[in-house]
Steps between C-alpha positions, in 0.01 A plus 500: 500500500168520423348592119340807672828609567602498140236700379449420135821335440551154439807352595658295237837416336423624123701716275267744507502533898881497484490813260633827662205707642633834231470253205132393563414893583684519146284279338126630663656857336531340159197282543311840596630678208465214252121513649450850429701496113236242397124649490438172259431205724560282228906581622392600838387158583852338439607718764271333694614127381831599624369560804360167552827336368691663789218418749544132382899535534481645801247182639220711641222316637165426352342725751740794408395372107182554572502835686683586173228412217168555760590864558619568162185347299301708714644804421556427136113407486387823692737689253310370197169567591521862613842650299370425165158743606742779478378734182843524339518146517151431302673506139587227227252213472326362832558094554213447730210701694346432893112408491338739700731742565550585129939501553665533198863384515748528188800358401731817604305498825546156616881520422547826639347434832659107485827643411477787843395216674808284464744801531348510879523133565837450367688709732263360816586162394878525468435719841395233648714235366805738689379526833446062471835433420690767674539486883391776668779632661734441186193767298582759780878475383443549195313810539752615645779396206293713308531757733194552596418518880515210672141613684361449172588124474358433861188724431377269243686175629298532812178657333502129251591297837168584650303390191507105620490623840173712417343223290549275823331761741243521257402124489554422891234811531228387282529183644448607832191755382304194346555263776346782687225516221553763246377441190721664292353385137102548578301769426536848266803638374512777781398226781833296333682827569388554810594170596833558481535756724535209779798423295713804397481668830648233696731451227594857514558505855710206477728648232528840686657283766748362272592824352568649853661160612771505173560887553579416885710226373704698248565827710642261807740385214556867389381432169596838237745604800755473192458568141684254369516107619722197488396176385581137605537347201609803197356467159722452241445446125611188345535351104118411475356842632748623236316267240195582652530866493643494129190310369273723663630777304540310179113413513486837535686646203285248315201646651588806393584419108223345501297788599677788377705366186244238360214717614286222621354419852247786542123557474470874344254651664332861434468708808 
């Protein structure tokens, strides 16, 4: 079977890939919550590290690595130039100015917008880490464990198996446009957008047809004929999503005394 088929996941024999589908939905939860606890990226950002660590465990590949830190050092940088301009954020002493534009950014600021910037790439990243080490069709089940519909699991199964299969349509098009002689790189920023247009509708046609091809495919099957659904191979939970599950929520009674006992981990703020 072809990676395509996959979607994001990567098929490997790890613990973490072995872990039972509720158990890593467990964990994004605590991770999420844990995210949104800390305002203070000075805890926020072990969050993070733990991250990584289970990335590493679970033997995700350089590429995935680097989809990882690209997109989040982007955002984190974009966060800390404009977040900080807020006015309630323009208090305590200021650690460094922009020539020219005259920005002013404190200490408060720059942890305030470093710490909201975190508490959105935390959950992504463990997001992410799920759907590459659980299988598709074993993420639908799940869902449905939780009892949730089991149209919800396929919605977004299906919606991240078209991201490779986008990103592929995308290339083989702009390949074909420039060996037909579009210069997609020349010229003004509206020229650049208007040379694009050679790309997205073709690409938009394309995925129409795939959208009307999977519907077609799933009403001949008499997909949602039934609310619920049988599975081949039944989820069960086993010693180590036990021990999995348990340390989640020991992190996060630490988290939490941390927090709300010790009263440490936030960036106080006047709104």
């Amino acid at each position: 079977m072809s990676a395509e088929a996959y979607g994001l996941y990567l098929p490997k024999d790890t613990i973490i890939h072995r872990l039972d589908p509720r158990a890593k939905i467990l964990w994004f939860i605590v991770v999420l919550a844990s995210s949104i606890a800390f305002s203070d990226p000075r805890y926020s950002i072990w969050i993070y590290a733990s991250l990584i660590i289970v990335g590493l465990v679970a033997r995700l590949t350089p590429k995935r690595f680097l989809l990882v830190f690209a997109n989040s050092a982007i955002f984190i940088a974009a966060c800390m130039v404009f977040w900080p301009r807020r006015p309630q954020l323009q208090v305590g002493p200021v650690i460094f100015e922009l020539p020219i534009l005259h920005w002013k950014y404190t200490e408060i600021g720059l942890l305030y917008a470093l710490g909201k910037a975190i508490l959105i790439v935390n959950p992504i990243t463990a997001m992410l880490i799920i759907f590459s080490t659980t299988f598709p069709r074993d993420f639908v089940q799940g869902i449905m464990r939780l009892g949730l519909p089991y149209k919800a699991g396929y919605i977004l199964m299906i919606a991240l198996r078209f991201l490779p299969v986008t990103v592929r349509e995308t290339k083989e098009i702009i390949e074909a446009q420039m060996s037909r002689g579009l210069e997609i790189e020349r010229g003004n920023i509206i020229k650049r957008i208007r040379n694009y247009i050679p790309i997205f509708v073709p690409l938009l046609v394309r995925m129409v047809k795939e959208t009307v091809q999977l519907g077609m495919s799933m009403e001949s099957r008499c997909f949602g004929a039934k609310k619920q659904r049988t599975f081949l191979h039944e989820l069960r939970f086993t010693t180590i999503d036990y021990i999995w599950s348990a340390g989640c929520l020991l992190a996060f009674a630490v988290v939490l005394f941390i927090r709300f006992y010790l009263k440490m981990g936030y960036v106080a703020v006047a709104w």
